[in-house]
Rosetta silent file (secondary structure, phi, psi, omega in degrees, C-alpha in Angstrom):
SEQUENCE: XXXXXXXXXXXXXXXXXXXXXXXXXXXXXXXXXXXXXXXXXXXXXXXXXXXXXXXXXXXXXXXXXXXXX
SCORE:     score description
SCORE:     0.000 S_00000001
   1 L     0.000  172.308  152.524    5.592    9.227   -7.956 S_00000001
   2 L   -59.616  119.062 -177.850    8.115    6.470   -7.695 S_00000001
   3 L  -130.658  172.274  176.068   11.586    7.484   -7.258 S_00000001
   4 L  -114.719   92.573  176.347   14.595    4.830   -6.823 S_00000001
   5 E  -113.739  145.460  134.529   17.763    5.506   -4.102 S_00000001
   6 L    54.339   61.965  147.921   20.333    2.702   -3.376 S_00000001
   7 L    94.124  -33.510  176.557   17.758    0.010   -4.359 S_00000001
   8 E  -115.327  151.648  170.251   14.750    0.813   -2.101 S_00000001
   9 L  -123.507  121.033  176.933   11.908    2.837   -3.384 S_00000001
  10 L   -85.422  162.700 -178.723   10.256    5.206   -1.721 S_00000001
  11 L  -127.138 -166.516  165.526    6.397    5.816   -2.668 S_00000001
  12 L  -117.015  166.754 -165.072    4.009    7.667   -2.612 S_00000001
  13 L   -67.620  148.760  149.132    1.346    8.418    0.943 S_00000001
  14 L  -112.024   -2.497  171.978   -2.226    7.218    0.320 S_00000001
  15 L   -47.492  109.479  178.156   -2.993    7.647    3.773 S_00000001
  16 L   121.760  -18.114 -176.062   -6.227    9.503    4.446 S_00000001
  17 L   -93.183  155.344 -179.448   -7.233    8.417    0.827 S_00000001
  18 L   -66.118  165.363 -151.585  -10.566    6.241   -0.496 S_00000001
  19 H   -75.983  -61.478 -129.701   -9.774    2.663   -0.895 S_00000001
  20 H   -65.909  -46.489 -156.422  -10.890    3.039   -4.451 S_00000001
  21 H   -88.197  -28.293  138.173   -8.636    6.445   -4.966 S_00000001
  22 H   -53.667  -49.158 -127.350   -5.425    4.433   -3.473 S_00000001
  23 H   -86.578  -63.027  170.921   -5.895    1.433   -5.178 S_00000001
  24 H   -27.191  -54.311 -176.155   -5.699    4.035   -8.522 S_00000001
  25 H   -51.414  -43.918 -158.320   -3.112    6.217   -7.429 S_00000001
  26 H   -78.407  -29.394 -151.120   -0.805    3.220   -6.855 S_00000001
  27 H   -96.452   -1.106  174.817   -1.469    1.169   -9.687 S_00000001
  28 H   -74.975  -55.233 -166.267   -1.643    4.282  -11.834 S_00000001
  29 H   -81.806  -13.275  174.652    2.176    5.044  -10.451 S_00000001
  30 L    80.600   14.504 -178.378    3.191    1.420  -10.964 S_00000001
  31 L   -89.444  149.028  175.484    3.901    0.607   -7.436 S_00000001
  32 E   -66.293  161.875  170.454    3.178   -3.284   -5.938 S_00000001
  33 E  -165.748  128.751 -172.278    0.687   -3.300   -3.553 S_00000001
  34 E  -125.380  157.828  114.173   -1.661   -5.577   -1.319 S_00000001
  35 E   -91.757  141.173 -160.587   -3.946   -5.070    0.923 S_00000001
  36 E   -64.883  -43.900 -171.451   -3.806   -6.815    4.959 S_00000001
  37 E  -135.613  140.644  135.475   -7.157   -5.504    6.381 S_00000001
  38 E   -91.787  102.938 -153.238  -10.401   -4.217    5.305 S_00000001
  39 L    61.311 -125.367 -170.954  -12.340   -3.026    7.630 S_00000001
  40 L  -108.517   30.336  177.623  -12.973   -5.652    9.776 S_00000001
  41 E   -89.249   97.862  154.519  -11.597   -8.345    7.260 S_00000001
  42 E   -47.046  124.978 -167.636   -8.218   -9.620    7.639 S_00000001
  43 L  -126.962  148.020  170.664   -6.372  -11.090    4.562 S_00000001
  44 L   -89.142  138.586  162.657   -2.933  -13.701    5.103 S_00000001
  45 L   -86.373  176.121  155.127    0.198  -12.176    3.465 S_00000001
  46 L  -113.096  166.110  171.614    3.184  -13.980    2.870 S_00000001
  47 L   -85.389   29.966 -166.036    5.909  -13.540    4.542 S_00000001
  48 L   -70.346  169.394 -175.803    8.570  -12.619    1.828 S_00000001
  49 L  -115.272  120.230  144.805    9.882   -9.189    2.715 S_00000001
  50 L  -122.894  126.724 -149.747    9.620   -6.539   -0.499 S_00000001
  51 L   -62.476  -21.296 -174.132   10.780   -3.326    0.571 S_00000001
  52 L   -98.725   25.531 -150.668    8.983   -1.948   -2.619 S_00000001
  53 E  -123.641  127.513  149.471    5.396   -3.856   -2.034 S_00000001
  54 E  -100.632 -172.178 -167.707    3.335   -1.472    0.228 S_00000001
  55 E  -157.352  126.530  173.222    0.580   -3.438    2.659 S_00000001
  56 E  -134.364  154.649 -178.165   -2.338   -1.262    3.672 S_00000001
  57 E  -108.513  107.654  165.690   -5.190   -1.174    6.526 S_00000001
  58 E   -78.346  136.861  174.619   -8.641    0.074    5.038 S_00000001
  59 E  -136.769  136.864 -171.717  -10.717    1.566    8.311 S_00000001
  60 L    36.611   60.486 -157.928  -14.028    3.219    7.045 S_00000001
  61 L   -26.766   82.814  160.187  -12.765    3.628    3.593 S_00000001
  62 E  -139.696  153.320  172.206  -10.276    4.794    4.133 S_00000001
  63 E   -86.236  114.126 -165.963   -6.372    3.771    4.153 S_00000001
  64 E  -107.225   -3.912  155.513   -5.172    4.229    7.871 S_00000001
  65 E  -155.299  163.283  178.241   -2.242    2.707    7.388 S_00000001
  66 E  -156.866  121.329 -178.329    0.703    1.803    4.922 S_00000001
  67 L  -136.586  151.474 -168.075    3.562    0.373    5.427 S_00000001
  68 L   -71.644  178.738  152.723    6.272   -1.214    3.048 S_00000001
  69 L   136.595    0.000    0.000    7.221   -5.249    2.802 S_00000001
């Protein structure tokens, strides 16, 4: 789940999970989220930074990486 310290929120890992079974989990849990790559698809972000927005890389669908901003 979503917990709250000093302002930043930690989440929770989808790494390792189907795109389809992230994309639930998070939006199920109420966390922001975008995703940067799919496969071999790129997407432009912007560059605001929110520490509570994760940004994930689908590889074989699956999410191989997540990271916050």
């Amino acid at each position: 789940m979503v917990e709250e310290r000093n302002n930043m929120t930690t989440t929770l890992n989808v790494v390792g999970k189907t795109k389809a079974e992230a994309i639930q989990i998070l939006n199920d849990a109420g966390v922001a989220f975008r995703i940067m790559q799919d496969e071999e698809q790129s997407f432009v972000g912007t560059c605001d930074w929110r520490p509570e927005r994760l940004n994930l890389t689908i590889k074989d669908g699956l999410v191989t990486v997540q990271r916050n901003g």
